[in-house]
C-alpha positions as CSV (number, residue, x, y, z in Angstrom):
1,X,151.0,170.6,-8.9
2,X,149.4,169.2,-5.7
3,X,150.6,165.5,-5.3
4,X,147.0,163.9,-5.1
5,X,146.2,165.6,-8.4
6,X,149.6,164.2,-10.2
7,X,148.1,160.5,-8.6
8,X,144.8,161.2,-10.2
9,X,145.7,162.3,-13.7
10,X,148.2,159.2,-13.3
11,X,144.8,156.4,-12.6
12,X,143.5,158.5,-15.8
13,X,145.9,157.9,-18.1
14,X,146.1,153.9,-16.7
15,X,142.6,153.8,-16.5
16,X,142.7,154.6,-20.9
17,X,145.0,152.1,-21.4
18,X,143.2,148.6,-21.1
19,X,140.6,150.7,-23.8
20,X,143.1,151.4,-26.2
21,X,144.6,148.1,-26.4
22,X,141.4,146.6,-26.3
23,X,140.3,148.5,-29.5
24,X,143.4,148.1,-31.1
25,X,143.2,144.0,-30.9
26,X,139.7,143.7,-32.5
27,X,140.0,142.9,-36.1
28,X,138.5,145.4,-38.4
29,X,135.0,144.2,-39.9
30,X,135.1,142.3,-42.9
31,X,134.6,144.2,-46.5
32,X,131.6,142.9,-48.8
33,X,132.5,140.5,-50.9
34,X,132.5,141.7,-54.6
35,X,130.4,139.0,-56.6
36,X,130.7,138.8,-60.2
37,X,127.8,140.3,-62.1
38,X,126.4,139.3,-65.8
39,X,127.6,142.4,-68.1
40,X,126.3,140.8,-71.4
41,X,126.5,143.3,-74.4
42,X,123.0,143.6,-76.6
43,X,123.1,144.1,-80.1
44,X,120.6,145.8,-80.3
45,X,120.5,150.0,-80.0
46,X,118.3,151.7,-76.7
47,X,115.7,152.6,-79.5
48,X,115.2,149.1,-80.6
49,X,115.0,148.1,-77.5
50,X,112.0,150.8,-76.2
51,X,110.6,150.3,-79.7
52,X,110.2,146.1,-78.5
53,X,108.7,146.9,-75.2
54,X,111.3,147.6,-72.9
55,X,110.7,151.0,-70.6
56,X,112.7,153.2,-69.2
57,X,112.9,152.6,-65.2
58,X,115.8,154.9,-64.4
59,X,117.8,157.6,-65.6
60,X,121.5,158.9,-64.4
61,X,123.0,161.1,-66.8
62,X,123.3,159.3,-69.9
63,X,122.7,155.6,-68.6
64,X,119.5,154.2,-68.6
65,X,118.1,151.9,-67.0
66,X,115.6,149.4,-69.1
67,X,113.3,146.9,-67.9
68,X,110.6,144.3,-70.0
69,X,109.2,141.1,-67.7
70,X,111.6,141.4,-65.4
71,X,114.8,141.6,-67.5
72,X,116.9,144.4,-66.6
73,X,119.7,146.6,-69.8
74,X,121.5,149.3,-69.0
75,X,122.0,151.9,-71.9
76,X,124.6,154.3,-72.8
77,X,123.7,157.3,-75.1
78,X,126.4,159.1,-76.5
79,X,124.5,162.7,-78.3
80,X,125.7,163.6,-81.6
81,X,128.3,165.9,-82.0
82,X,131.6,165.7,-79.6
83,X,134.9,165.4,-80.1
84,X,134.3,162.9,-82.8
85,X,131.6,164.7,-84.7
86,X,128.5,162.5,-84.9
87,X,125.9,163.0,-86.8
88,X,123.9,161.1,-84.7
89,X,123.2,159.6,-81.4
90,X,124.6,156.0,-80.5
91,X,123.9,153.9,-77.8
92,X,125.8,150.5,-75.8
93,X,123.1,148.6,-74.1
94,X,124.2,145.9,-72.0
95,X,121.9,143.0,-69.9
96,X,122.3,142.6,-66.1
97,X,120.2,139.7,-65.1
């Protein structure tokens, strides 16, 4: 290898260091704080709750998400039938705010 291409892939590989140690001394950003969020149960079953005035606002699967003057519940519905064999459909409904 010619000598003044040994000299430049030398400067290279100097020339990277200062970066990498750089990078390597910043501290990695901070990760969001988890803040603890009300999870009160309801006793009272999604239907109830619809048949009061509450309305559906989103749907993933079977959680729903409930909303009357600006009180958010988010339902579980369980089908009948399953492992268990329900006759009928159940639901956990739980308030967020």
């Amino acid at each position: 290898m010619p000598r003044f291409l040994s000299h430049a892939l030398v400067l290279l590989v100097l020339a990277g260091i200062p970066a990498t140690s750089a990078r390597a001394q910043t501290p990695p950003p901070a990760a969001p704080s988890r803040l603890p969020t009300i999870w009160e149960a309801i006793d009272q079953s999604m239907s109830a709750l619809l048949n009061g005035g509450h309305r559906i606002v989103s749907a993933t699967g079977p959680s729903f998400t409930l909303e009357r003057q600006g009180t958010y519940i988010v339902c579980e519905v369980r089908p009948p039938g399953g492992l268990r064999g329900n006759a009928e459909a159940t639901s956990t409904c739980y308030r967020v705010n």
